[in-house]
N, C-alpha and C positions, 0 to 999 in steps of 0.2 A: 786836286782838292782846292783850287784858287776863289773858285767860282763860290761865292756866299749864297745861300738860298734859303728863304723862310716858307716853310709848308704850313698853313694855315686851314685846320678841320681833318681831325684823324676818324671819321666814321669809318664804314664797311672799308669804302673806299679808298680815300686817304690815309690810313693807316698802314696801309701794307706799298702804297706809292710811295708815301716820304719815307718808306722804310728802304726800300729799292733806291730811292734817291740818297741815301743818307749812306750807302757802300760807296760812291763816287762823289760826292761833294758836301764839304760844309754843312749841316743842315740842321736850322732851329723848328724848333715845332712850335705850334700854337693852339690850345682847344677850350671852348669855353668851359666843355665840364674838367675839371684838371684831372682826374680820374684815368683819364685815357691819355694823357702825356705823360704823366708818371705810369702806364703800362707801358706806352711804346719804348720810353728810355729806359727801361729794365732791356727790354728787347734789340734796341740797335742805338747805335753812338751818334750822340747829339747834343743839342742845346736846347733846354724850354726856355719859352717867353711868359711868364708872369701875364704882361698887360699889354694890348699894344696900343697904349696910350702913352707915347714915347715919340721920340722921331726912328723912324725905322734908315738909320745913315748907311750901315755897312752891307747891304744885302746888294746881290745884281740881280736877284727875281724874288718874287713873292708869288707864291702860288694860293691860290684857294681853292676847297671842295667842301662847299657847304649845302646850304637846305634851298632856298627857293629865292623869287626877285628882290622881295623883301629885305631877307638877309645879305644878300650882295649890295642894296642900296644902302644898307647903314654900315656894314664893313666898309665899304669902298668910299663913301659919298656922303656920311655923315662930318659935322666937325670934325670928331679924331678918327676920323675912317684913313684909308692905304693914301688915296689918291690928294690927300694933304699931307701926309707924314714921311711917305717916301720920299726919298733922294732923286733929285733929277736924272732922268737916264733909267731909273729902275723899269725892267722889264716884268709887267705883272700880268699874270697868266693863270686862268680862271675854266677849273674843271668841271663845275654846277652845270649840270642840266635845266636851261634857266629860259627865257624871251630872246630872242633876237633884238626885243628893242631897247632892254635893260644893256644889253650887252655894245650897243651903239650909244650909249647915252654915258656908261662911265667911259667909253673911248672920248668921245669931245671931252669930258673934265680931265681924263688924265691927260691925252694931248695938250690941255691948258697949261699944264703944270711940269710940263716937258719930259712930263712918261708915257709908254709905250704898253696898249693892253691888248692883248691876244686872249680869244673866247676860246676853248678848247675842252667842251663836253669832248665823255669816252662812251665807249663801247667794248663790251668783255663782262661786264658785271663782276661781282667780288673774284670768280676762279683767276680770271684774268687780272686784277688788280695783285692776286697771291702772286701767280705766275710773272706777273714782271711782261704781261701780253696784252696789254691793252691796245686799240685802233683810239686815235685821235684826232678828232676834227677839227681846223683850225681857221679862225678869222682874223683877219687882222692886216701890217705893214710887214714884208717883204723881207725889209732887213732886220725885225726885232725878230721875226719868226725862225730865220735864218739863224740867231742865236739863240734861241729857244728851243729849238728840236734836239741838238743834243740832249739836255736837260731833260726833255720830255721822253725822250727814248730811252730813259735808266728805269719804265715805267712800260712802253711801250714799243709794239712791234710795224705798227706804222702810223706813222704822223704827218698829215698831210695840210696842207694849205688851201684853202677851197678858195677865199676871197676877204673880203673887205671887213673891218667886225661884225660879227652878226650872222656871216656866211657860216662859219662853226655851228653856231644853234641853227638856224636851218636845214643844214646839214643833217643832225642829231633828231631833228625830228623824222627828215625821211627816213629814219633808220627805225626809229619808235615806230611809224607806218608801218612799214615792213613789217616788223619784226610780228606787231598786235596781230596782220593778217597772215603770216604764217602761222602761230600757234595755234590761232582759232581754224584754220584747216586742216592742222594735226589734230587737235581737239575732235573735231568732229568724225577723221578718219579713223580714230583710234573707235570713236562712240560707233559709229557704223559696225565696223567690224566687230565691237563688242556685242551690238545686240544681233549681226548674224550668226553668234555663234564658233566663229574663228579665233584660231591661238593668235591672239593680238604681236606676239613678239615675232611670231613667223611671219605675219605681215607685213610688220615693220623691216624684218630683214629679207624681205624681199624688196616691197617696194619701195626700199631707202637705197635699191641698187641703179634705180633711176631715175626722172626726170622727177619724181616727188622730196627727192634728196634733199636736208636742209641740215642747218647747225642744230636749229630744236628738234627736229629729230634723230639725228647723232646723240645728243647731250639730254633731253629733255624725255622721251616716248619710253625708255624702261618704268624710270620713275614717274611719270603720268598714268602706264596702265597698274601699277601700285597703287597707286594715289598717294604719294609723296610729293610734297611740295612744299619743302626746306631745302629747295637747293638755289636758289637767286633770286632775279629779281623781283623786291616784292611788290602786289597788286596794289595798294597804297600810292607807291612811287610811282609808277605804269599811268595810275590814274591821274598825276599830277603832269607829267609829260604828255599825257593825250589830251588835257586840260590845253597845255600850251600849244599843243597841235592843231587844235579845233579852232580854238583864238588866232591862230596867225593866217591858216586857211579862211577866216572870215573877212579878215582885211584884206588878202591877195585874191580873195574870189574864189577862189581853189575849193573844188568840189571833192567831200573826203566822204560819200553816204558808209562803204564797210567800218570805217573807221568810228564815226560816230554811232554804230550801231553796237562795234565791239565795246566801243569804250561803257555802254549800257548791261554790256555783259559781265565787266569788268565791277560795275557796280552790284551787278546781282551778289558777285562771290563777295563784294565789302558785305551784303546783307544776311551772308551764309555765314558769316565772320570767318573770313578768309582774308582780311586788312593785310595780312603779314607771310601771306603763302606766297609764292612764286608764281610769275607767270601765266604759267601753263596750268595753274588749275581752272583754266576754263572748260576744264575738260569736268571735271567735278560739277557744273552746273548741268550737263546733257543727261548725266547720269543718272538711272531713276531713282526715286527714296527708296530707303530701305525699312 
């Protein structure tokens, strides 16, 4: 319990990490609506922080999981943002799903000021975050990472180092790829098979015994052919991540056409008012009206 740590934005996300974090180390919270600090500290043993318009002296990490670039450039980078207020040495380690280039730009300030910042988007969505199984992508120097995995693995089941800052969000994007064009193939597998007339679950358990086999169809294909879609992550967020995918792919050349087509599909279900459904209700837009 030597190690001081400030968790910083208890959403979906970070509420149930700093809470995993907060069985093995030290751990203050921070949330702008206080609402949600005072739930988690009924819940697991801690410390709130009020303001963090302070000097932040006794911490050896600061973590964050908040909302978009935006809000990491004035946490981080404003006058009383992290990267003037912490202590030299502090290790700050940043879980936002965010740009590759935001995530290079507080590394030179905090380098300035002689701390150390590792970009480290997850993957798992909230079950994983309960579970204490999150996958972490990580950017950044060698040896602050090196002392930061411990840390991150009270959270997660693996944590890897890809490259330089910024390699983490890159990372995190090919995962978003992924992930948008596996659904949309189960989506349409399941639509298939629904309008030839076949038991959809026997399908599924069949051809989930082979080379069609994925996570979203393990986890996602019972509640799809329901049409339940309260179970993760939601279309909203999706859209904000293929936002940053589309953008980075323009600057690197990188040709993404299924991608930018799902991500159109992704908007149909915003216009179905599906903002806050999960993923996989792209399956919900194939479906005829009723």
């Amino acid at each position: 319990m030597s190690q001081k740590t400030l968790f910083i934005g208890l959403g979906v996300m970070g509420y149930h990490m700093a809470g995993h974090l907060s069985k093995q180390v030290l751990t203050s919270v921070f949330n702008r609506t206080s609402s949600k600090s005072k739930a988690w500290l009924n819940e697991f043993k801690g410390a709130n922080f009020e303001t963090l318009d302070t000097q932040l002296q006794d911490f050896n990490f600061i973590i964050t999981c908040i909302g978009n670039d935006q809000d990491l450039r004035e946490i981080y980078l404003s006058e009383n943002g992290l990267v003037n207020r912490s202590q030299k040495g502090t290790i700050l380690i940043d879980h936002t799903t965010a740009s590759a280039s935001i995530a290079r730009e507080i590394s030179v300030k905090a380098h300035e000021k002689g701390l150390y910042f590792i970009d480290a988007p997850v993957s798992g969505g909230e079950q994983g975050a309960i579970n204490g199984q999150l996958t972490v992508m990580c950017g950044g120097e060698v040896s602050a990472f090196e002392k930061a995995k411990p840390i991150i693995s009270n959270y997660a089941k693996a944590v890897t180092l890809l490259g330089k800052n910024g390699a983490g969000q890159l990372t995190k994007m090919s995962n978003q790829l992924a992930v948008a064009g596996v659904v949309q193939g189960l989506a349409e597998a399941i639509h298939f098979a629904e309008q030839a007339g076949l038991d959809c679950r026997q399908v599924i358990e069949v051809i989930s015994k082979g080379a069609a086999q994925s996570w979203q169809m393990d986890n996602r294909s019972d509640t799809m052919i329901q049409g339940e879609y309260e179970h993760g992550f939601a279309v909203d967020l999706m859209r904000k991540d293929l936002d940053i995918c589309l953008s980075e792919a323009r600057k690197l050349g990188a040709k993404l056409p299924a991608t930018a087509l799902i991500d159109q599909f992704y908007a149909d279900i915003q216009d179905m008012g599906g903002n806050r459904w999960d993923t996989s209700s792209l399956l919900e837009r194939l479906r005829p009206k009723k």
